[in-house]
N, C-alpha and C positions, 0 to 999 in steps of 0.2 A: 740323828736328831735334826727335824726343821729350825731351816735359820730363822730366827727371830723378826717378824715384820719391822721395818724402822717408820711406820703409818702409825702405830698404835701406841700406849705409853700403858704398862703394863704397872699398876698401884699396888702397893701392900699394905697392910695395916698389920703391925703386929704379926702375925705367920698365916694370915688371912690370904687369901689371891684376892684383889678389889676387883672393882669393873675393868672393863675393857672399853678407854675412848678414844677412835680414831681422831686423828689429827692432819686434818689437810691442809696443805700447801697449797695457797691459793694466791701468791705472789706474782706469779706469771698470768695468771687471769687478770688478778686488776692493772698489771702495767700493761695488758693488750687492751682493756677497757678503756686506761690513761691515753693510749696512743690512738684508739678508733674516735675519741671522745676529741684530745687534743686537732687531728685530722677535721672532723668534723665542722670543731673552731675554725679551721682555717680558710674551708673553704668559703663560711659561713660570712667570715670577716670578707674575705675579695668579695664574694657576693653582696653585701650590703655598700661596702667601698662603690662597687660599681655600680650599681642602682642608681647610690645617691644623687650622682653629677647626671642621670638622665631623668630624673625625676624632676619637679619643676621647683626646687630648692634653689634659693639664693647660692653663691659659690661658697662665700662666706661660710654661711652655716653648713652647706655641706661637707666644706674643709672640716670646719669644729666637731662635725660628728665624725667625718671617716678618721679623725688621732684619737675623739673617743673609741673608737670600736679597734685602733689600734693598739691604744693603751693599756685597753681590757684584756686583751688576746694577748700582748708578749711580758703585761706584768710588769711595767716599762715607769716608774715614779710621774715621770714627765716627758709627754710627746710637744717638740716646737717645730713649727715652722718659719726657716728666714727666707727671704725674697731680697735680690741683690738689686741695687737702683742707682743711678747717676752711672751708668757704664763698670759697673761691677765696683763700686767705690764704698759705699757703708749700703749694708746689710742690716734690716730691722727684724723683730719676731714679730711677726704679725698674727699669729696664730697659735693658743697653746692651749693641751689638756694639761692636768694635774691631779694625781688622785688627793682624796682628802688630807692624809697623812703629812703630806709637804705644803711649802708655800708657794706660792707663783712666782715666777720670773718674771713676766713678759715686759714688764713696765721697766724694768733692769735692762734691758736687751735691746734696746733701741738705738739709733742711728751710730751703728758701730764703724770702725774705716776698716776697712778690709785689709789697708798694707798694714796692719797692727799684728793682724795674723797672717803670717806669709806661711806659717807649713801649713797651715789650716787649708787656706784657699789653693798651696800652689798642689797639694791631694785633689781637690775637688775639679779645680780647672783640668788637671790630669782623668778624671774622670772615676777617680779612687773612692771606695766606701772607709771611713773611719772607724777602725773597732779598735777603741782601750777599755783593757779590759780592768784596769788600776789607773787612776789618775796620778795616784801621786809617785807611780814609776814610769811619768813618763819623759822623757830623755829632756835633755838640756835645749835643742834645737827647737823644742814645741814651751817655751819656759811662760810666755806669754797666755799661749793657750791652757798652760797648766794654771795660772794663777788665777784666769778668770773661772776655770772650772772649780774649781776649787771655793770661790766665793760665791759658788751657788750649793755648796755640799755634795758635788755632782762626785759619784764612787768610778764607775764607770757607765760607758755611754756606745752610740750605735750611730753613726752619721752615715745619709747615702745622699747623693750629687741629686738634686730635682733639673730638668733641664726643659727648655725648649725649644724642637727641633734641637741644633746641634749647639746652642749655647747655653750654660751656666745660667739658672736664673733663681737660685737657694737650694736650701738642703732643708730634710726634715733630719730630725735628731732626738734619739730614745735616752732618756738618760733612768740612772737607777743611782737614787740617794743613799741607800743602805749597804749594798754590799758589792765589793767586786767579785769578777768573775768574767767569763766568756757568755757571750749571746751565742743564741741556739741560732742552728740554721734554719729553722719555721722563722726566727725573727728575720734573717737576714732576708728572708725568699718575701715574707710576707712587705716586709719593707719597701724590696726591689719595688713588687708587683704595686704597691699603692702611690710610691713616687710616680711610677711611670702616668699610672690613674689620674693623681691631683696637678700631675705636670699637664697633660692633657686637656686637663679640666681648664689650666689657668689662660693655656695657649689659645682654645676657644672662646676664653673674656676677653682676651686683648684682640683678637680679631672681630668679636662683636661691638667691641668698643669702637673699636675705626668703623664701624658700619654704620655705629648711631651718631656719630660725629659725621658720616658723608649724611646721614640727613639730615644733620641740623644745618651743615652748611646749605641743602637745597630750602631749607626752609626761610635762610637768612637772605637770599636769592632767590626769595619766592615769586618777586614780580619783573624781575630779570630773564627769566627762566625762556629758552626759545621751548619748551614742551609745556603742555597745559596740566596745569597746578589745583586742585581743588582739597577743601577741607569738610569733611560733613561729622555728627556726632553718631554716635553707635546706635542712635533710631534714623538715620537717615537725612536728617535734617542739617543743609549745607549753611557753613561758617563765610566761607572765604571761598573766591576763586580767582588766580591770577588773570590777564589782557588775554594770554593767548587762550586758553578755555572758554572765555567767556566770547572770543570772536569768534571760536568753531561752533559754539551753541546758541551764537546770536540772543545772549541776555547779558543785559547791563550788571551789577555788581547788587543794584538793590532789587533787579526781579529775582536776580537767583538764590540769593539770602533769604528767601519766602517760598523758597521750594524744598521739595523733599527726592533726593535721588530716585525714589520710585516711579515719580511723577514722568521722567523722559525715560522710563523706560516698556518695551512692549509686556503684557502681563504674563506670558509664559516665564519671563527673566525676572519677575520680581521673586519667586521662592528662592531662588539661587542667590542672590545676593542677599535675603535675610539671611540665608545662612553662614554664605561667605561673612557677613558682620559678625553672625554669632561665633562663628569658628576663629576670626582674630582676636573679638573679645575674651575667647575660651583662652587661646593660646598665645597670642598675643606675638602669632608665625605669620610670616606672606605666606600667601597662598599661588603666587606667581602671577603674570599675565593672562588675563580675560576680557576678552572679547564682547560689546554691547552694539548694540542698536540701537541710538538714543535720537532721542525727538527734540527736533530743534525749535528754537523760540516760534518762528515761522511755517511750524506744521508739518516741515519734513525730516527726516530722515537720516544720522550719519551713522556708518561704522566706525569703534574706535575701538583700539587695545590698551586699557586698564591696570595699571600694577598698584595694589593698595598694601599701606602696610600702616599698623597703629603707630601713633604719635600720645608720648609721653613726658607728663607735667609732673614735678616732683617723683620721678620716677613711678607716675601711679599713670595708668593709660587714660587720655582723655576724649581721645576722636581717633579719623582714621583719614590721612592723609594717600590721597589719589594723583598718579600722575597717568595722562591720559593723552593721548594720539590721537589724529586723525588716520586711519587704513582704507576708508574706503576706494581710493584707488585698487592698495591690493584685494581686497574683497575681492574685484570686480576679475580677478585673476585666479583665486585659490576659491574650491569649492568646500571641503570639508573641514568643518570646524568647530560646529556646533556642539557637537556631541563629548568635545575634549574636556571639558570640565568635569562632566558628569561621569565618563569613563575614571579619570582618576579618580573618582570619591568611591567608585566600584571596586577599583586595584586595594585602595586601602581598607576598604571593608574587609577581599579577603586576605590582605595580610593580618592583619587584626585576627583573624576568624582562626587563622594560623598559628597568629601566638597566642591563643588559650591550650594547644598541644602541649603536654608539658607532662612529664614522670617526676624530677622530682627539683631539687631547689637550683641546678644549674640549668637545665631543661626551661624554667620559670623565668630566672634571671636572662636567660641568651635571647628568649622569643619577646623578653618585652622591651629589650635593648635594637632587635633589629629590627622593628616596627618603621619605630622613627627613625633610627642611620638610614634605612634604605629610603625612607622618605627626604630624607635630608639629602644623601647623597646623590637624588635624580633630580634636584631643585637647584643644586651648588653645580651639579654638572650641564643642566640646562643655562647657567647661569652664567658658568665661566665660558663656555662654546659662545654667549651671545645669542644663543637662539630663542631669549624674550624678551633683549632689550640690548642694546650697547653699554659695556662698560668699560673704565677708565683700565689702564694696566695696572694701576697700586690696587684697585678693585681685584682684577683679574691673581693677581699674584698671592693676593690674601686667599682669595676662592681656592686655587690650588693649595696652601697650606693648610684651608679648611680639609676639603677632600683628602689631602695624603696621610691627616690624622684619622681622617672617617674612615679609610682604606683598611689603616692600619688594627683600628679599633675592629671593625666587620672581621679583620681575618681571626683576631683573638676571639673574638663571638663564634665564631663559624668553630673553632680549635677549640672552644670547651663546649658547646652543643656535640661537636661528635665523640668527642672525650666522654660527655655526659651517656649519649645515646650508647655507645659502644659500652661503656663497664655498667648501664640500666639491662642492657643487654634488646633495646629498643631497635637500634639500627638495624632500620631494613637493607637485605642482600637481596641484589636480584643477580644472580650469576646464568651466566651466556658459554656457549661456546664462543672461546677467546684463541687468537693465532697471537704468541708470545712475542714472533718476530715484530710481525704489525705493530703490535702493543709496544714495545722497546723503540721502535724507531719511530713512532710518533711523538713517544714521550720526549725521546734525547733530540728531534730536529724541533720541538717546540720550547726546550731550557735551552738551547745553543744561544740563542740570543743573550739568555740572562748571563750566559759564560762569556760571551764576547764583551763583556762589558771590562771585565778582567785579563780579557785575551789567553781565554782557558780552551780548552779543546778537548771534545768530549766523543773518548772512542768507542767503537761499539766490538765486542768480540763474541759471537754467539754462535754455538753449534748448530750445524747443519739437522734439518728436519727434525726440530723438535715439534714435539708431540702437542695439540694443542691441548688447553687448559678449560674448567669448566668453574668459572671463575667473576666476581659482580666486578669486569674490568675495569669500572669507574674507580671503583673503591683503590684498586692494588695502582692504576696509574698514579693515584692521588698517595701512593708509599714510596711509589719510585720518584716522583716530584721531590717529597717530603727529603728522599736519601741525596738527590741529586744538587738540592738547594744545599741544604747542611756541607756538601763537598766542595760547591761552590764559594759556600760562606768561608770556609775556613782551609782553600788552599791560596797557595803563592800564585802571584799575577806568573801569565805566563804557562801553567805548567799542564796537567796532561789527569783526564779525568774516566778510569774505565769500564765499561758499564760491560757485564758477562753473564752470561747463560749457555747450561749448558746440563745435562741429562742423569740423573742420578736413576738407581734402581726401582725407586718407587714416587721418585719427584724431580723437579727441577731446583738447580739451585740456581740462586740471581747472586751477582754478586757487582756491589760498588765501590772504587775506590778510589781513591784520592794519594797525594803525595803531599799532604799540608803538616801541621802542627800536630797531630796526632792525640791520641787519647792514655793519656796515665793508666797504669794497669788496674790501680784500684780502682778506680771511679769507672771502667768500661762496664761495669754489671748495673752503675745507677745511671746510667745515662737514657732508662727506656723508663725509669720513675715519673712522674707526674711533677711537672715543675723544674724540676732538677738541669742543674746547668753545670757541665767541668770545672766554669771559672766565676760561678755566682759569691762568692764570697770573696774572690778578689778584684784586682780593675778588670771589670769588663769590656772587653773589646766588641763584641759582636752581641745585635740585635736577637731579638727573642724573644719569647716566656718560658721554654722547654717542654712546649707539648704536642709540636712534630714527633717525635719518636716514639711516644708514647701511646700515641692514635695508630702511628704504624703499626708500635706491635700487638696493638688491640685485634687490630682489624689483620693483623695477618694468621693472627689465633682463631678468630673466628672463620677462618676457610680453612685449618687445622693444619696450617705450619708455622716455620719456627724462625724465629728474626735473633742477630749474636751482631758483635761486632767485633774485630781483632786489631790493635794495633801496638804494632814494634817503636814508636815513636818517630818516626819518619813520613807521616802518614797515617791512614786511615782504612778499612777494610770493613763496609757494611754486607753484611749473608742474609739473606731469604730463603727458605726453601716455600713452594705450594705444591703439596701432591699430585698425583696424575690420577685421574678417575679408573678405576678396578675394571669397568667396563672398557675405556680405551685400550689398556694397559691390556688385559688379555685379547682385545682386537690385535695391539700391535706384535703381540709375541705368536698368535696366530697364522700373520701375515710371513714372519720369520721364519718361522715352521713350514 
């Protein structure tokens, strides 16, 4: 007799047979919809996070929406942010969502003294995330910070360290009124990733802030000033202009207040400058050093190099403040120049033209984030070289902190466009006949540097006459970087780092290893996940987002081998294989024969 199906529920009535109605189990379908759906959020959320702060939103408000779209995503009662002031001494909330269900704090949370809370602060200064998961079991040592949580009905909560650069400068903080419990690790990842975001965001107000402060001082020194100073409004028409301008152009104070900058200049330059007006009225950006031909009281002619930037009343833009040079000496030395303004408005057309490229919502988000970085980063580094004007060193040292945040932000852009491109399945391969040896020793004599900084040493052990590879070797340099970084990241000063290859039956295997901190057995299978980091849930030591490995092993799938990694706790052991071409392969067994 057939076993009895356990799909179907077999009905009687009475000595009747009833119907027959299957019953499915469809349990597992909707929790893979919960998780493709929850994923989705996530990514959803960094991507709006990150938009925000380059879109042309106040910071303020872009804070208030990236804890809404925080709040939203981990289900979180209330998201706050505190920001630390007087030398880490009281910390205010300057910042908070709330869903409708609770009441707000923030007016509660103001100018608190931080030695009040020493376990609190001395976690954060350590660089620790706060997860209680029960408030009211939390230990004797935290009594203070239990009693304050407590008078906000806080159950439990989610704290992570916001910093800038390498200092402490507040924390954001999830809190949940209703229930305890553990936070998920989408909250902790999602957390990380938006502190890093809104820390970022904040690090670039306080250096624009010194920026706008070095011009108010030129403005307060405006008739002091050994460079020539002038003021005109956004049709052209000049306010003010200090002695030394008004001696290179040979006009007194009241003819030139009756002119209009178009007036000295030749009529091929006037389109270029309505526009330059129009482009800082748009954006309210310098546009750098530019170079005029202007026409002096007296009918002739000077060269002079131009830096304009808007000047703002009430925080609402009101003119456009010029500081201008005499060059015509150098003129008289350097010949090509003209064409440089207009060449850059052609660069940005096609990166522009570039980022309309796009598959699908990270694709979107990366091309219209590096638009402007890379415009920013060729203006900050033209800027800090000096090569469109002299600046001070507190100028100079701000520019670098600018830059090394821009650096950092391009490389995470760069790491979720190929992320993106490679799982869209977009990324173009162009593979080459590649020599493996070549390929290895270029890579490891161009990281030696980044390992001398640790006084690491990086050896090479590669079998003789291997077979070369038919391989897009840009793509696999940029796996072996990826492994080589990561070994660097996380071994001991001092120790010994070994890069191998060597000939398997149908491929080669690469193999990298390291003698550092090693990788836990359970977590060595998530470590090529997306995002995923060994020690993102507790103090984190070492820099990141976790999506070097990830791209690695995208991209070593798609030349159809296979990336593992092994470690005994002593170290580390990253494997590659890439196949040998069929064709080669019976070349070389021919050659044997």
């Amino acid at each position: 007799m057939a076993d009895k199906p356990d799909i179907v529920k077999i009905l009687h009535e009475e000595e009747k047979l009833g119907e027959i109605i299957p019953i499915i189990d469809i349990a597992e379908q909707k929790k893979t919809e919960r998780a493709i759906k929850h994923s989705l959020g996530f990514e959803k959320t960094v991507s709006v996070v990150s938009s925000l702060f380059v879109l042309n939103y106040d910071t303020d408000d872009a804070i208030n929406m990236s804890l809404s779209e925080i709040g939203n995503f981990t289900g979180a009662s209330r998201v706050h942010l505190f920001l630390l002031r007087d030398n880490e001494t009281i910390m205010d909330n300057t910042h908070e969502w709330y869903n409708k269900e609770v009441s707000p704090q923030k007016d509660n949370l103001q100018n608190i003294f931080t030695e009040m809370l020493p376990w609190w602060m001395g976690k954060l200064r350590n660089g620790e995330n706060i997860h209680i998961e029960d408030v009211s079991k939390m230990h004797s040592e935290a009594s203070f910070e239990k009693g304050m949580l407590e008078t906000q009905n806080v159950k439990s909560l989610l704290v992570f360290p916001l910093k800038i650069g390498e200092k402490l400068n507040g924390f954001i903080r999830l809190d949940n009124v209703f229930a305890t419990g553990k936070w998920s690790y989408e909250d902790f990842t999602i957390l990380r990733v938006c502190s890093e975001i809104i820390g970022n965001a904040l690090e670039r107000r306080q250096v624009e802030g010194v920026l706008r402060e070095s011009e108010e001082r030129y403005r307060i020194i405006f008739e002091r000033s050994l460079d020539g100073l002038y003021i005109h409004d956004f049709e052209g028409n000049f306010i003010d202009a200090n002695p030394v301008a008004l001696k290179m152009l040979g006009y007194t104070k009241e003819e030139i207040s009756s002119l209009n900058f178009s007036s000295l200049l030749n009529e091929g330059e006037i389109p270029m400058v309505q526009e330059a007006i129009r482009e800082l009225l748009r954006t309210g950006t310098d546009k750098g050093i530019t170079e005029y031909h202007l026409k002096r009281a007296d009918g002739t002619y000077v060269w002079v190099e131009i830096k304009a930037s808007v000047i703002y009343k009430d925080r609402k833009p009101c003119g456009v403040q010029g500081i201008v040079r005499d060059i015509t000496e150098r003129k008289r030395m350097i010949e090509e120049s003209e064409k440089y303004q207009w060449e850059i408005e052609q660069q940005n057309i096609k990166l522009k033209e570039l980022d309309h490229i796009k598959s699908d919502l990270f694709t979107v988000t990366s091309h219209e984030l590096r638009a402007p970085m890379t415009y920013m980063k060729g203006y900050v580094q033209m800027l800090s070289m000096g090569s469109i004007g002299e600046i001070t060193e507190e100028q100079k040292k701000n520019l670098e902190v600018v830059l090394r945040n821009i650096n950092r932000l391009d490389c995470l852009i760069q790491d979720i466009l190929d992320l993106s491109q490679l799982k869209s399945g977009t990324m173009e391969f162009v593979p080459e006949e590649t020599n493996v040896q070549k390929l290895i020793d270029g890579v490891t004599e161009a990281m030696q540097s980044s390992a001398d900084l640790k006084n690491i040493k990086i050896n090479r052990e590669l079998e003789e006459n291997l077979p070369s590879l038919n391989i897009d070797s840009e793509r696999i340099k940029q796996v072996i970087i990826n492994l080589i970084n990561n070994a660097i990241k996380f071994s001991h000063d001092g120790s010994i780092i070994s890069i191998k290859a060597k000939k398997n039956v149908d491929d080669i295997l690469f193999e990298v290893q390291d003698f550092g901190c090693g990788i836990p057995k359970d977590k060595q299978a998530k470590i090529f996940e997306t995002f995923y980091q060994v020690d993102s849930s507790m103090n984190r030591s070492f820099d990141g987002a976790g999506l070097g490995l990830s791209i690695s092993k995208n991209i070593i799938h798609a030349h159809k081998g296979k990336i593992w990694a092994e470690s005994e706790g002593n170290g580390t052991t990253m494997f590659f294989t890439l196949p040998i071409s069929s064709e080669k392969q019976e070349g070389k067994e021919q050659q044997q024969n």
